[in-house]
C-alpha positions as CSV (number, residue, x, y, z in Angstrom):
1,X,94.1,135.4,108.2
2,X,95.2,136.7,104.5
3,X,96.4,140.1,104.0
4,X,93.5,142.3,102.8
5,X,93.7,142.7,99.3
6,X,96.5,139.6,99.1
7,X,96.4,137.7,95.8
8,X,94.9,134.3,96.3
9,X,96.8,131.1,96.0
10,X,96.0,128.8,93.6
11,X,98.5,126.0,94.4
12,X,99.2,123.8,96.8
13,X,102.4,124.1,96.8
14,X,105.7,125.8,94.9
15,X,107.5,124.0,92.1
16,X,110.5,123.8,90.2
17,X,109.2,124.5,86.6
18,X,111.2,124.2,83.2
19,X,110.3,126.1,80.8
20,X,111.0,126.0,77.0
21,X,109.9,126.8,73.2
22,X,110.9,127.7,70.3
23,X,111.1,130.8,68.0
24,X,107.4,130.6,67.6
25,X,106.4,130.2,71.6
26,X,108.6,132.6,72.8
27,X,105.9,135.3,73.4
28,X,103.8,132.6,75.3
29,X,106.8,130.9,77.5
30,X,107.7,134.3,78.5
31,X,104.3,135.2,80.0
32,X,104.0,131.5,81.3
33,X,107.0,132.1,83.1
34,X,106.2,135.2,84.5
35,X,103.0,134.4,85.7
36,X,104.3,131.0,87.2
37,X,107.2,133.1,88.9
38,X,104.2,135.4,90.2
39,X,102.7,132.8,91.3
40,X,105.7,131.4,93.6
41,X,107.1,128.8,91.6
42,X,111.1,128.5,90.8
43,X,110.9,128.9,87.3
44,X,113.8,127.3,85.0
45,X,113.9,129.2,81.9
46,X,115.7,126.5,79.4
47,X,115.6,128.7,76.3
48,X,115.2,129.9,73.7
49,X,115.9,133.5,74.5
50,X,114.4,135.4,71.4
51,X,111.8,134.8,69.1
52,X,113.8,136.8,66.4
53,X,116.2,134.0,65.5
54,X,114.7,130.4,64.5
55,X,115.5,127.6,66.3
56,X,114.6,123.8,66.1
57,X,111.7,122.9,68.6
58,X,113.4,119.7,69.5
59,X,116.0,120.6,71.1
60,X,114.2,122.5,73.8
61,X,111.7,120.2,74.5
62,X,114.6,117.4,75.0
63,X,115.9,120.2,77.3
64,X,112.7,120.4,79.5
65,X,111.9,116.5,79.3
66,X,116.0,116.2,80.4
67,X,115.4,118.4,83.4
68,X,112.3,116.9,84.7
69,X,113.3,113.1,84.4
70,X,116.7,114.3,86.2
71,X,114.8,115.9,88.8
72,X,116.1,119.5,88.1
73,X,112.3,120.5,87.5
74,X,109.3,118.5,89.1
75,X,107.1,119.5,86.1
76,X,107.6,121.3,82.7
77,X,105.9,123.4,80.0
78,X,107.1,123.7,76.5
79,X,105.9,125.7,73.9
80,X,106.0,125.6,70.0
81,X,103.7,127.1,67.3
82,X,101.5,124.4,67.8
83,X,102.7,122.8,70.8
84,X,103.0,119.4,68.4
85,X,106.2,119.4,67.8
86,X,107.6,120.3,70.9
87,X,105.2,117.7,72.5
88,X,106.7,115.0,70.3
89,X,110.2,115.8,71.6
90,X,109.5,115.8,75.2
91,X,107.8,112.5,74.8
92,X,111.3,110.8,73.4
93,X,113.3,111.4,77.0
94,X,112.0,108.3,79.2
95,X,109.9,109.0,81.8
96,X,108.1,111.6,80.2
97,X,104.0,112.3,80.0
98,X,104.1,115.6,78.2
99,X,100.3,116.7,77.6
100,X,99.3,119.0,74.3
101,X,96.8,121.3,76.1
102,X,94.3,123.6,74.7
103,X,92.0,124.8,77.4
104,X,91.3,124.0,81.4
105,X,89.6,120.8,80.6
106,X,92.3,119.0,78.9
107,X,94.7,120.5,81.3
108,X,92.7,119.1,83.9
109,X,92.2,115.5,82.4
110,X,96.1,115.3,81.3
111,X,97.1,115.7,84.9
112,X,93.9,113.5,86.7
113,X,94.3,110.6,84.2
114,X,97.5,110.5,82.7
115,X,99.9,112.2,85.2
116,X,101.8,114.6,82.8
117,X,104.3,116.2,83.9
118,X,105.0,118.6,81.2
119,X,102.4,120.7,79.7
120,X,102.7,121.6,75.9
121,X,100.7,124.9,74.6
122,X,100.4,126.6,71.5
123,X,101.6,130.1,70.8
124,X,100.1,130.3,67.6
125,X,96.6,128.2,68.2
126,X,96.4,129.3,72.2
127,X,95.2,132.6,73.5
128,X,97.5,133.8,76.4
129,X,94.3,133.9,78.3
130,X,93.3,130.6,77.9
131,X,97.0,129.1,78.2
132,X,97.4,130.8,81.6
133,X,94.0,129.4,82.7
134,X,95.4,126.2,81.6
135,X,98.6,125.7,83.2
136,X,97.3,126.9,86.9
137,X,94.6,124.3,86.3
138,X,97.2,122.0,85.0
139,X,99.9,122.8,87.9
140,X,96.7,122.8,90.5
141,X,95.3,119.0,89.6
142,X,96.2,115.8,91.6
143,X,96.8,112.7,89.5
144,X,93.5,110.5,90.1
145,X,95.4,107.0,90.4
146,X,92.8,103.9,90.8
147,X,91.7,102.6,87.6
148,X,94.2,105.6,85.6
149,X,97.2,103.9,87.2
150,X,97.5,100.7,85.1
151,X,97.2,102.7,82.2
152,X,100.1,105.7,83.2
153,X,102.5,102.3,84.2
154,X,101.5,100.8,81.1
155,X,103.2,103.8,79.1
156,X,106.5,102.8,81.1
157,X,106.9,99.6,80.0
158,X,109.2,98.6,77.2
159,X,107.8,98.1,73.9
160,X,104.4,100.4,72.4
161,X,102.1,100.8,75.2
162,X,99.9,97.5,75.2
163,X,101.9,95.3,73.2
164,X,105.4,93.4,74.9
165,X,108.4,94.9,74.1
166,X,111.2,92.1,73.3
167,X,110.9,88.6,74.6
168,X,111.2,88.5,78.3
169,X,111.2,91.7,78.7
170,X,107.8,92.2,81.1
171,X,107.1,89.2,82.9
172,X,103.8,91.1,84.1
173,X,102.9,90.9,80.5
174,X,103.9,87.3,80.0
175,X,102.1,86.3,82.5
176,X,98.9,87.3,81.1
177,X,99.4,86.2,78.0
């Protein structure tokens, strides 16, 4: 029976979360950090640590897609002005699916069809509101699998997704072809 006037859970489980922006997300990791520590989760706070001095964006998302391929972090959120930049750094460690997120429906699709495991926001283009809906949506969703898998696996393989990376590289692919 839950504690009369207990906060509801809206996970499944506790995480291990990095977290990470820039200059420009600072104001929005912090309060995505707190609310995620609220919330139960081991939060891993990966910088930057003031949104006085500017910093470069790809740095900490390298940072956050590091500690999540490396299994220091199970998932990740990074935030930038735009949550662009930061995105596009994430995505360059292997073994990455980092997500650009604007609201509880894309949070919900990156995580049921693509299996991100890093969630990029906006502090500039994102209302805290809307950001916070987002990640517990995002950090609350299953990946789907079934007819999404292919596709997610596809993203692993060497070369640009859908095309063969160098000759003999994916015999699944030469197989088909």
């Amino acid at each position: 029976m839950a504690q009369q006037g207990a906060i509801p859970r809206r996970y499944t489980r506790d995480m291990r979360i990095a977290v990470g922006s820039d200059h420009a997300g600072f104001e929005m990791k912090t309060a995505v950090a707190k609310h995620l520590a609220d919330a139960g989760h081991q939060v891993i706070d990966l910088g930057t640590d003031s949104p006085d001095i500017s910093v470069d964006y790809p740095t900490f998302g390298a940072a956050v897609g590091r500690a999540v391929t490396d299994g220091t972090a199970e998932r990740g959120v990074c935030v930038c002005g735009t949550g662009i930049g930061i995105g596009i750094a994430a995505n360059k460690i292997e073994g990455v699916r980092a997500a650009l997120v604007h609201d509880v429906t894309t949070a919900g699709l990156a995580r049921r069809h693509n299996d991100a495991n890093i969630i990029c926001l906006g502090g500039r283009t994102t209302g805290e509101v809307v950001a916070l809906d987002a990640v517990d949506t995002f950090f609350s969703t299953d990946f789907e699998g079934g007819r999404h898998q292919h596709r997610v696996d596809e993203l692993s393989r060497p070369g640009r997704p859908g095309r063969p990376g160098p000759p003999g590289s994916d015999p699944e692919i030469r197989e088909r072809q």
